[in-house]
C-alpha positions as CSV (number, residue, x, y, z in Angstrom):
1,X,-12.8,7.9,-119.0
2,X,-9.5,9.0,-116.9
3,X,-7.5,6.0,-115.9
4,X,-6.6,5.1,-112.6
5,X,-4.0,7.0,-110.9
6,X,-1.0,4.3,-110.3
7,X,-0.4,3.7,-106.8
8,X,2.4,5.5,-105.1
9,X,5.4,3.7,-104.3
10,X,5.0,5.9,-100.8
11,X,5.2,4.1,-97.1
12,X,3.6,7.4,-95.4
13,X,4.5,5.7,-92.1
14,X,8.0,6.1,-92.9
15,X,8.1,9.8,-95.4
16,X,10.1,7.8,-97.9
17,X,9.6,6.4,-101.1
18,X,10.3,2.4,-101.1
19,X,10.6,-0.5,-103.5
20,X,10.6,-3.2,-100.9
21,X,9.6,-6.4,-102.1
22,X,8.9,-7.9,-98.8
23,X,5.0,-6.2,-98.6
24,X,4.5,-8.2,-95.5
25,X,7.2,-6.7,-93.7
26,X,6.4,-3.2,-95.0
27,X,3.0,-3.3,-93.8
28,X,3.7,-4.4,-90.6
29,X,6.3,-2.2,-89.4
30,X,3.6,0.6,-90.9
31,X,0.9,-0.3,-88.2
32,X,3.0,-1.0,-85.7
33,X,4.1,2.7,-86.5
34,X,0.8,3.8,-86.4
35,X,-0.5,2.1,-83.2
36,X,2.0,3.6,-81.5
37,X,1.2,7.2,-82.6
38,X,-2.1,6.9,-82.9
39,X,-2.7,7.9,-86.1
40,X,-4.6,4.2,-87.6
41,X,-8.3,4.6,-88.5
42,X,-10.7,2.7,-86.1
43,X,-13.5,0.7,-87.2
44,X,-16.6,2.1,-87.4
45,X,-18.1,-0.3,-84.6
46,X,-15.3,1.1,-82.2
47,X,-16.0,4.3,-83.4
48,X,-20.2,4.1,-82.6
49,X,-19.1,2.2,-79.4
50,X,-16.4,4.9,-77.4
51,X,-19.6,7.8,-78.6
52,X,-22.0,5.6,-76.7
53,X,-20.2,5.7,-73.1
54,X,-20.8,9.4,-72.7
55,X,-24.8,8.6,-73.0
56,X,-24.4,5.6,-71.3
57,X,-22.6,7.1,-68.4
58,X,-25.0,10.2,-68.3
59,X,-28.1,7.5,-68.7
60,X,-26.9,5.9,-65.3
61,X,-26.2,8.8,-63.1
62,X,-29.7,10.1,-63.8
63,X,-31.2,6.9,-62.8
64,X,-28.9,6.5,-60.1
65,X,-29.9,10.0,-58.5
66,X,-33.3,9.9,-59.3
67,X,-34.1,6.6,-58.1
68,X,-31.4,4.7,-56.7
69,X,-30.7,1.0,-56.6
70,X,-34.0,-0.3,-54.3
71,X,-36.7,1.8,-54.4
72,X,-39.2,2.3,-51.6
73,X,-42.3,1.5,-53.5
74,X,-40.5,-1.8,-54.5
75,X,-38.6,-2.7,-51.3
76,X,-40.7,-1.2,-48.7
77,X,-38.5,1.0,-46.6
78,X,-36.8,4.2,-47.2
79,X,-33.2,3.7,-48.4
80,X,-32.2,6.9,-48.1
81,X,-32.2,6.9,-44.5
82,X,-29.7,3.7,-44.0
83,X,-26.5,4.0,-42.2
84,X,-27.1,8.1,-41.6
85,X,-26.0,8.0,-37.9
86,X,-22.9,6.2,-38.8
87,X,-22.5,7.7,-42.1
88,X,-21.9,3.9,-43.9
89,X,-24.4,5.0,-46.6
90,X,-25.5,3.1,-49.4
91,X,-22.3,0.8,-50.2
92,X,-23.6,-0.5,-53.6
93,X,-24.7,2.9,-54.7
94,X,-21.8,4.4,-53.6
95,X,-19.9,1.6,-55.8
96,X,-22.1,2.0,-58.6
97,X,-20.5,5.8,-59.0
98,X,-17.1,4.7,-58.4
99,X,-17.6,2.6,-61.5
100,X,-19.2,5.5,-63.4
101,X,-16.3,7.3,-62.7
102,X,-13.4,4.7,-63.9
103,X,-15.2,4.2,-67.0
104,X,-15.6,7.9,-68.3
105,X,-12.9,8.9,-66.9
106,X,-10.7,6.3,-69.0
107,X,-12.9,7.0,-72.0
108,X,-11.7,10.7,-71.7
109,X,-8.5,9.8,-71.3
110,X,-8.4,7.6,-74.4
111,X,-10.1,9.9,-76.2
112,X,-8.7,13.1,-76.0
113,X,-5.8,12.5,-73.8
114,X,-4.6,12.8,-70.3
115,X,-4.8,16.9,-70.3
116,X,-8.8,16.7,-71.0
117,X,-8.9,14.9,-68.0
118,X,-7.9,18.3,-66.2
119,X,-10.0,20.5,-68.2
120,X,-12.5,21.1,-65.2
121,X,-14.4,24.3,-64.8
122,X,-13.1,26.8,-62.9
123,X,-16.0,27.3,-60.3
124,X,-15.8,23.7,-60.0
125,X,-12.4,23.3,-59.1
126,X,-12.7,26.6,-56.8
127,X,-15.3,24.4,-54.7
128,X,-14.2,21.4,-54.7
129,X,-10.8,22.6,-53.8
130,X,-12.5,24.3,-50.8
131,X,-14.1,21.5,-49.2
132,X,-11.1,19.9,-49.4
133,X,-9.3,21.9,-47.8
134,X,-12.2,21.7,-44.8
135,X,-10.8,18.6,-44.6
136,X,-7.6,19.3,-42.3
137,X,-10.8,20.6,-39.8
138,X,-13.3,17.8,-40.2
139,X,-14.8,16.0,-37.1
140,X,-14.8,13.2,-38.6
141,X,-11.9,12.7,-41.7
142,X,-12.6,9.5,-42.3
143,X,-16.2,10.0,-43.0
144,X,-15.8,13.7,-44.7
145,X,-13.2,12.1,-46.9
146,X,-15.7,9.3,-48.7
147,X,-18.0,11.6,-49.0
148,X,-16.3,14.7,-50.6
149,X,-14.6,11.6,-52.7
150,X,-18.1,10.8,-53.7
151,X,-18.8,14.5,-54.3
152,X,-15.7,14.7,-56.6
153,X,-16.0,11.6,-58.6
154,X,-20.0,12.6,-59.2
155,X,-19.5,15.7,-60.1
156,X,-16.2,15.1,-62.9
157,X,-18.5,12.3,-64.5
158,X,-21.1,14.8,-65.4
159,X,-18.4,16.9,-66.5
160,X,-16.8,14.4,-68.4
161,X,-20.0,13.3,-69.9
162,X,-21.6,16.7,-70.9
163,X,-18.2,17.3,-72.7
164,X,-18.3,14.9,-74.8
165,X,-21.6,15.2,-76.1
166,X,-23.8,18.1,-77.8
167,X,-25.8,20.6,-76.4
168,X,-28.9,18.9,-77.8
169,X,-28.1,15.1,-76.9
170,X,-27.6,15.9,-73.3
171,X,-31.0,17.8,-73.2
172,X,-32.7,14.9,-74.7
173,X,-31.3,12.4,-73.4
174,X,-32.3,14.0,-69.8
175,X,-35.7,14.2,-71.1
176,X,-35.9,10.6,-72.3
177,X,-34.9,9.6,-68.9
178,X,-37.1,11.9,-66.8
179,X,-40.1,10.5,-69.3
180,X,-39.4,7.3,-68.7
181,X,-39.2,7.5,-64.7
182,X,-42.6,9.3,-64.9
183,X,-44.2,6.3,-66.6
184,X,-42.9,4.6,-64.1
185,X,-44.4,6.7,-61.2
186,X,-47.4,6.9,-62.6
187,X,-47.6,2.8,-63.0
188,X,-45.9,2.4,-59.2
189,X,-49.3,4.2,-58.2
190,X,-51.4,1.7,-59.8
191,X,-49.8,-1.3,-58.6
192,X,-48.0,-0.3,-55.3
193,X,-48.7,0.7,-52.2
194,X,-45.7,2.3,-50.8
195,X,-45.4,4.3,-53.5
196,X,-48.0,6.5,-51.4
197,X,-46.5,7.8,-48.2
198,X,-47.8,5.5,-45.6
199,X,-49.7,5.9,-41.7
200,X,-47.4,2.8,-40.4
201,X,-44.1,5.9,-41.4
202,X,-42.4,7.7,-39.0
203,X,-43.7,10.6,-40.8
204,X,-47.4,10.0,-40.1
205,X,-48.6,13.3,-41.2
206,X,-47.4,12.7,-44.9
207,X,-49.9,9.5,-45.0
208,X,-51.6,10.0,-48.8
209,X,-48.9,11.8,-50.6
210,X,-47.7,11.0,-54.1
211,X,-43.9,9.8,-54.3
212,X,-43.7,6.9,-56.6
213,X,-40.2,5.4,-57.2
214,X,-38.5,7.9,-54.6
215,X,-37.9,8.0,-51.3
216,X,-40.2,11.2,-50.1
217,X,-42.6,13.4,-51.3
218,X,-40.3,15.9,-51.4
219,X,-37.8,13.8,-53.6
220,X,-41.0,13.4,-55.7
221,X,-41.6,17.1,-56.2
222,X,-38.5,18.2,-57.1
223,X,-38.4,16.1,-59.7
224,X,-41.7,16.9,-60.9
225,X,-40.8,20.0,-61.2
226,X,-38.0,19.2,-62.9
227,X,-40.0,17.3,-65.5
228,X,-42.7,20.8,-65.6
229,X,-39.5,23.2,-67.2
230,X,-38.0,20.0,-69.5
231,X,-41.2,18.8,-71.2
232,X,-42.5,22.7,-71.4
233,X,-39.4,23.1,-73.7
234,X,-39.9,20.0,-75.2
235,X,-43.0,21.4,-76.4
236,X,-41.8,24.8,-77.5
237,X,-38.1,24.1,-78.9
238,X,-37.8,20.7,-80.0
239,X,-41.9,21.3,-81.4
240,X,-42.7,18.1,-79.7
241,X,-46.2,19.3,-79.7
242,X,-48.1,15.9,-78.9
243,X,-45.8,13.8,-76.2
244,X,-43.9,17.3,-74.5
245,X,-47.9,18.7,-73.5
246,X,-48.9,15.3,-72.4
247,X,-45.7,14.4,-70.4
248,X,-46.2,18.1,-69.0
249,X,-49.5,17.3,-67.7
250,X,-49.3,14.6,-66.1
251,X,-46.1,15.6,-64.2
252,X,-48.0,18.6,-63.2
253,X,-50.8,16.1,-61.7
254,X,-48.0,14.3,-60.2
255,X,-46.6,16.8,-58.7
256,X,-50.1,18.2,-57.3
257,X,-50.5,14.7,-55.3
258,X,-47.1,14.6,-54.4
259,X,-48.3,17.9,-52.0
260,X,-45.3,19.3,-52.1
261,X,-45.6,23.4,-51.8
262,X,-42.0,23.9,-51.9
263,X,-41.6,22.7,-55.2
264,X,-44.8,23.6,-56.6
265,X,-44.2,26.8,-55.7
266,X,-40.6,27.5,-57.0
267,X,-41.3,25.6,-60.2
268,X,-43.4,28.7,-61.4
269,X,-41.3,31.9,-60.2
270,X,-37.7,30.1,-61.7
271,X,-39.5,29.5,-64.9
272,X,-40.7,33.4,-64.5
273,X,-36.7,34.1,-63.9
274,X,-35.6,32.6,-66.7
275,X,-38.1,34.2,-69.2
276,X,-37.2,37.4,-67.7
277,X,-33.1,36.4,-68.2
278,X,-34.1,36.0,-72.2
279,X,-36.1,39.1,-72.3
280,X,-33.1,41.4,-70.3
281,X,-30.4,39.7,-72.8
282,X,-32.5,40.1,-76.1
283,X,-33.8,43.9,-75.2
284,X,-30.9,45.6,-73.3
285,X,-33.7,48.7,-72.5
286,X,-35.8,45.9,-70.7
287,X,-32.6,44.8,-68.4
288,X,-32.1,48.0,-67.6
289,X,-35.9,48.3,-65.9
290,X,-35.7,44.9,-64.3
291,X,-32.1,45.6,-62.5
292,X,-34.0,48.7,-61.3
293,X,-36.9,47.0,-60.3
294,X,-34.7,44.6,-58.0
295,X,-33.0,46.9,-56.9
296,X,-36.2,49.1,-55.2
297,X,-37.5,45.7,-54.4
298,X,-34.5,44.3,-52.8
299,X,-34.7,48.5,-50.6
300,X,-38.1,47.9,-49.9
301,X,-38.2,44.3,-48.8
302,X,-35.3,45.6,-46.2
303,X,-37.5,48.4,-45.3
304,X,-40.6,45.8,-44.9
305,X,-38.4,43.3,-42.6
306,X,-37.8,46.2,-40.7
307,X,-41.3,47.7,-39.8
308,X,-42.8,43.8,-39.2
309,X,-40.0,42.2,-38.0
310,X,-41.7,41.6,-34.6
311,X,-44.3,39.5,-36.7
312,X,-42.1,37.7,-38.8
313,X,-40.0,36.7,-36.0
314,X,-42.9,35.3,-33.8
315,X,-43.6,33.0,-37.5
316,X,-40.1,31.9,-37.2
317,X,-40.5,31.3,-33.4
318,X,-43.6,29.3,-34.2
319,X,-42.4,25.6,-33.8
320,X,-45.4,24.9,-36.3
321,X,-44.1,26.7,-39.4
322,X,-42.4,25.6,-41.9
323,X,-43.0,22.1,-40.9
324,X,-40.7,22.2,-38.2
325,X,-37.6,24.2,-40.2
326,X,-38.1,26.7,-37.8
327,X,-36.8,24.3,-34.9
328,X,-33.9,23.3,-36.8
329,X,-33.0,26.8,-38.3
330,X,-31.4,28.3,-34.8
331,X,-29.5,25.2,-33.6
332,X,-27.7,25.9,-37.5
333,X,-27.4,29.5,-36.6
334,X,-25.6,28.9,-33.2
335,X,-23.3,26.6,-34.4
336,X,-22.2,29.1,-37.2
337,X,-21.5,31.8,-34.4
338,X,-19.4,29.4,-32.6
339,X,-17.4,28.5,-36.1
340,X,-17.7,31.5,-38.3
341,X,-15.4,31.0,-41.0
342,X,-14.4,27.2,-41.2
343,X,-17.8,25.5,-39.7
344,X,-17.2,21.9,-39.1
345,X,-15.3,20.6,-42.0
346,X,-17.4,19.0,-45.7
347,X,-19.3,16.3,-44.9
348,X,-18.6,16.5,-41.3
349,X,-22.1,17.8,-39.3
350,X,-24.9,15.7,-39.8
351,X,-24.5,11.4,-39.6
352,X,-20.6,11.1,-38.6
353,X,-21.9,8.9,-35.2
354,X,-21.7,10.1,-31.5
355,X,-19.7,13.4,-32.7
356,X,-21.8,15.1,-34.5
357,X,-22.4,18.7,-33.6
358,X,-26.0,18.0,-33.4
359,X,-26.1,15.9,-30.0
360,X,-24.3,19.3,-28.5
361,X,-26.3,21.8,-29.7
362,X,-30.0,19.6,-30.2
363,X,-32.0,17.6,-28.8
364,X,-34.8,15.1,-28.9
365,X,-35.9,14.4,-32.5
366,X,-33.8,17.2,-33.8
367,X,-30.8,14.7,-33.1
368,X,-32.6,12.0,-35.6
369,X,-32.4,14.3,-38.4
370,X,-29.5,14.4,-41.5
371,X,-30.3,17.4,-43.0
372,X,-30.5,21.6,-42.5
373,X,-33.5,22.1,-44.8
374,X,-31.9,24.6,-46.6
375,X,-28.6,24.2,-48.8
376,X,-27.5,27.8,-48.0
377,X,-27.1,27.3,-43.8
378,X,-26.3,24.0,-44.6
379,X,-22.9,24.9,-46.4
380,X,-22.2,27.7,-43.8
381,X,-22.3,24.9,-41.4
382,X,-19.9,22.4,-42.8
383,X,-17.6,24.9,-44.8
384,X,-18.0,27.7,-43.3
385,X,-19.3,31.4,-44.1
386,X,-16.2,31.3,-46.8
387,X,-17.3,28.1,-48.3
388,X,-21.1,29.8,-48.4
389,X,-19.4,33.0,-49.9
390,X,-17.3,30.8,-52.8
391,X,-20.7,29.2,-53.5
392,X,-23.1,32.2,-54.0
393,X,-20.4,33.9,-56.6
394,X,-19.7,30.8,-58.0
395,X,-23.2,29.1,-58.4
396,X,-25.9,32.1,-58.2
397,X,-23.8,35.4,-58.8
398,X,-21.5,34.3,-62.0
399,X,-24.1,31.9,-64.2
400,X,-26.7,34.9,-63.7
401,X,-24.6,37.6,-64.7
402,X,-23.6,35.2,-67.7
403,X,-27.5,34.2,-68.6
404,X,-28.2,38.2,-68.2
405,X,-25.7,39.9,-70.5
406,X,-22.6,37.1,-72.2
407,X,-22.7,36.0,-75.8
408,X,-24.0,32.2,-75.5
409,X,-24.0,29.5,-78.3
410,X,-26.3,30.0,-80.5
411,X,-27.8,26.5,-79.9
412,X,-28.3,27.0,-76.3
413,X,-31.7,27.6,-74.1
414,X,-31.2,30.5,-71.8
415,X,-34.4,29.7,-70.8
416,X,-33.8,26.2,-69.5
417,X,-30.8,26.4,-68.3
418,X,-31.5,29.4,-66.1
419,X,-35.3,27.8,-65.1
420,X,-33.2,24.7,-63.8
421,X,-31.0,26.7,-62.2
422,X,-33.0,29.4,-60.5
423,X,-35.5,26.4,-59.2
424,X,-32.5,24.5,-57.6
425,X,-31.2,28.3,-56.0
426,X,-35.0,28.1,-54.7
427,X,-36.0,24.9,-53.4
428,X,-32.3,25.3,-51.4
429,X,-33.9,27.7,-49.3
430,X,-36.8,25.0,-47.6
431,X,-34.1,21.8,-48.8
432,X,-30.7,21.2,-48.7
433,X,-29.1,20.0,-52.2
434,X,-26.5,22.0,-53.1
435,X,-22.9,20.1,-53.2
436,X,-25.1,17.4,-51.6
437,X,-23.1,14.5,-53.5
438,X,-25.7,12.7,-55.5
439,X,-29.3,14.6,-55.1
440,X,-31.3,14.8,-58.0
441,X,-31.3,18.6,-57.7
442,X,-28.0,19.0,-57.4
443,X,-27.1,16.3,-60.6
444,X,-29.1,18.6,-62.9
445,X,-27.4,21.7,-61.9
446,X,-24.3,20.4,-62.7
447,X,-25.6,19.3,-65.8
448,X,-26.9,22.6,-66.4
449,X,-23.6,24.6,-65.1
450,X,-21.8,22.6,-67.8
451,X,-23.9,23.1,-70.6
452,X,-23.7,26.9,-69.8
453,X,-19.4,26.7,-69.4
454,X,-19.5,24.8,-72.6
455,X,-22.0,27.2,-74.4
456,X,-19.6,30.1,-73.2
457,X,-17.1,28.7,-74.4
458,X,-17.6,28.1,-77.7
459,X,-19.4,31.7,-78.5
460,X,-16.0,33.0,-77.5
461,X,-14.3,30.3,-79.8
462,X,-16.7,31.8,-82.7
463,X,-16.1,35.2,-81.9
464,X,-12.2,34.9,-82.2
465,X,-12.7,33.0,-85.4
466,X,-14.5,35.7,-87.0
467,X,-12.2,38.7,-85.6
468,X,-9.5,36.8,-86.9
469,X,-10.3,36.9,-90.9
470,X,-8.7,39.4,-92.9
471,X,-10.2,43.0,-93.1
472,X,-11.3,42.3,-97.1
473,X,-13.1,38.7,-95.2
474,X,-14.8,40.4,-92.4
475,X,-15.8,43.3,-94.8
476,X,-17.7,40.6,-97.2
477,X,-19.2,38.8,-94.4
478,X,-20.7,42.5,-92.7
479,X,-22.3,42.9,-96.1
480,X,-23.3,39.9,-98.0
481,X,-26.5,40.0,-99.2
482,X,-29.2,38.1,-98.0
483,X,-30.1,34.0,-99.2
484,X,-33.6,35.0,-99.5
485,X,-34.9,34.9,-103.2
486,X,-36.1,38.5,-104.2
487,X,-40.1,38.6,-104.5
488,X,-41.4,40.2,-108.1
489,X,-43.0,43.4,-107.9
């Protein structure tokens, strides 16, 4: 047996050797030295504890976005409509972020220092920075400003949160969530009533449609839809072949009762996108024939408009269609005109009291109405037609280029991440979700727009890695032969 190494006479806190009887002393002045430079080993508990706030903080802004502090079915009224005219919104919601916030963004800071704190995307910044700007403009600064503070502080804690967790944790933990709230929908139908749209609502029309927990039918389907493209790769990736089919069926029922078209019809043609994105990056012959096929469908579409436009503008004229978009579509329109370039400042159209734009250019029951139905006039109005252009190259132009043809982490879905994000690009053109603060929709696209920086990211950290080994290195790497164990002739 080899004996024990003596211990070193060594004080590594101080780089000397020392021979001071005083151990007491010694040791003291060693942590002290340590606590202040950071170098001590935590105890595991700490350890497990600081790699829980990430999930935690994730865990709470999906609940918080999905289903708020007082659901309808629970509390009877719709939530999401209090304090719009004013624009006071929901204060403890609104809180609950704020806290969110403080607490990851400490945890960052602790963690990996003040600088990872500033380690934000750059499309993020970009738009962000952008609305605001729109602030100097706003109608209404005080109101713009809580709310593009709100904005901010939602969208860094899903930053902050996605950062410091893998790839795979964030995907299932947003499954586990979305699961759970399903259960919960489903069990809301059984035992509440106003978690079925009711005939004593404003909306009268909507009387028998599906919406559980949430505050609309529409809320509903979106995040069914949601819940289609996460449990379909729960079944395929993750081989979750008994709970990801079941959990996929019955939010495909839900979503049917919910009655919602918009999503039901999106859901399909972004999960269509992103198998197409993983085809074109895998067979570079295949990308080819899709760009061209866009391309001559994008020409004829133009040439289609033009032969019927006199019947597609009489459907768009039709107060009927659309549910009533139609009627809300032109007052948006006008108002762009009249402010081309800066609209009315983030945050600053819809709900900032007896200024609003819409008592000028609406009237009747269009003036009782928050929303644009459709994310895409709905940011031309508030920031502009350069807030709308920084958003199409930074949300649908740049991540679609980067699903079509950039190196990606091995570990990542193309699939889902482009599904997600081609369904939010879609249902924006019937609702209005993107940079809308804390919509579901809009959550998840962050999420999604951060897994794809991060998966970017590190395939570039990989690649410079392996170009930076020595020739001889690279060489033995190119042709190492293969693990497999030779089969006998």
């Amino acid at each position: 047996m080899r004996p024990r190494p003596s211990p070193r006479p060594l004080n590594s806190a101080f780089g000397k050797c020392v021979s001071d009887p005083d151990a007491e002393s010694c040791g003291r002045m060693y942590y002290l030295k340590a606590i202040r430079t950071g170098s001590y080993p935590r105890s595991r508990a700490l350890q497990h504890f600081q790699s829980c706030i990430p999930k935690l903080a994730l865990v709470v802004l999906l609940f918080l976005s999905v289903i708020g502090l007082s659901p309808v079915a629970i509390f009877g009224e719709d939530t999401s409509a209090v304090g719009t005219q004013s624009g006071d919104g929901d204060v403890a919601k609104q809180l609950s972020f704020v806290l969110v916030f403080v607490v990851i963004a400490a945890h960052t800071a602790v963690t990996g220092g003040l600088r990872q704190l500033l380690q934000v995307p750059l499309p993020f910044c970009v738009l962000l920075g952008w609305c605001w700007i729109s602030l100097l403009w706003a109608i209404n600064p005080d109101v713009a400003l809580r709310r593009v503070m709100l904005t901010t502080m939602v969208m860094l804690s899903l930053t902050y949160a996605v950062r410091g967790l893998p790839a795979r944790t964030v995907i299932g933990l947003i499954i586990g969530c979305f699961a759970v709230i399903l259960v919960a929908d489903w069990v809301s139908i059984a035992l509440l009533d106003f978690a079925v749209q009711q005939p004593t609502e404003v909306a009268k029309e909507l009387a028998g449609d599906w919406r559980g927990l949430h505050n609309h039918k529409n809320e509903a389907g979106a995040f069914c839809a949601i819940c289609c493209i996460l449990f379909l790769h729960a079944s395929y990736q993750m081989r979750s072949f008994f709970c990801g089919p079941l959990l996929l069926i019955a939010a495909a029922v839900f979503l049917f009762m919910t009655k919602s078209k918009t999503s039901g019809g999106f859901v399909l043609v972004a999960m269509a996108i992103g198998a197409m994105t993983s085809l074109c990056y895998n067979n570079p012959v295949f990308r080819k024939v899709v760009l061209s096929a866009l391309a001559i469908g994008a020409l004829l579409a133009i040439s289609l408009v033009d032969i019927y436009y006199d019947s597609l503008f009489a459907i768009f004229d039709d107060p009927a269609a659309f549910t009533g978009r139609s009627q809300i579509w032109p007052i948006l329109v006008d108002y762009i005109s009249d402010h081309p370039l800066l609209g009315s400042g983030y945050g600053s159209f819809w709900s900032v009291g007896d200024a609003s734009p819409i008592f000028v250019y609406g009237s009747g029951w269009l003036t009782k109405i928050f929303q644009a139905h459709n994310g895409y006039l709905e940011l031309a109005v508030q920031t502009g037609l350069i807030g709308l252009a920084l958003a199409l190259a930074v949300l649908v132009a740049r991540p679609l280029i980067l699903l079509f043809s950039a190196p990606l982490h091995r570990q990542t879905s193309r699939w889902l991440i482009c599904s997600i994000l081609a369904f939010g690009c879609l249902h924006d053109l019937l609702e209005s979700s993107l940079l809308d603060r804390a919509n579901l929709t809009w959550v998840i696209m962050v999420i999604m727009y951060c897994l794809l920086a991060d998966a970017r990211i590190r395939a570039r950290a990989a690649t410079s890695r392996f170009m930076g080994l020595p020739g001889r290195q690279l060489d033995a790497l190119r042709h190492r032969p293969s693990r497999r164990p030779s089969v006998p002739a």
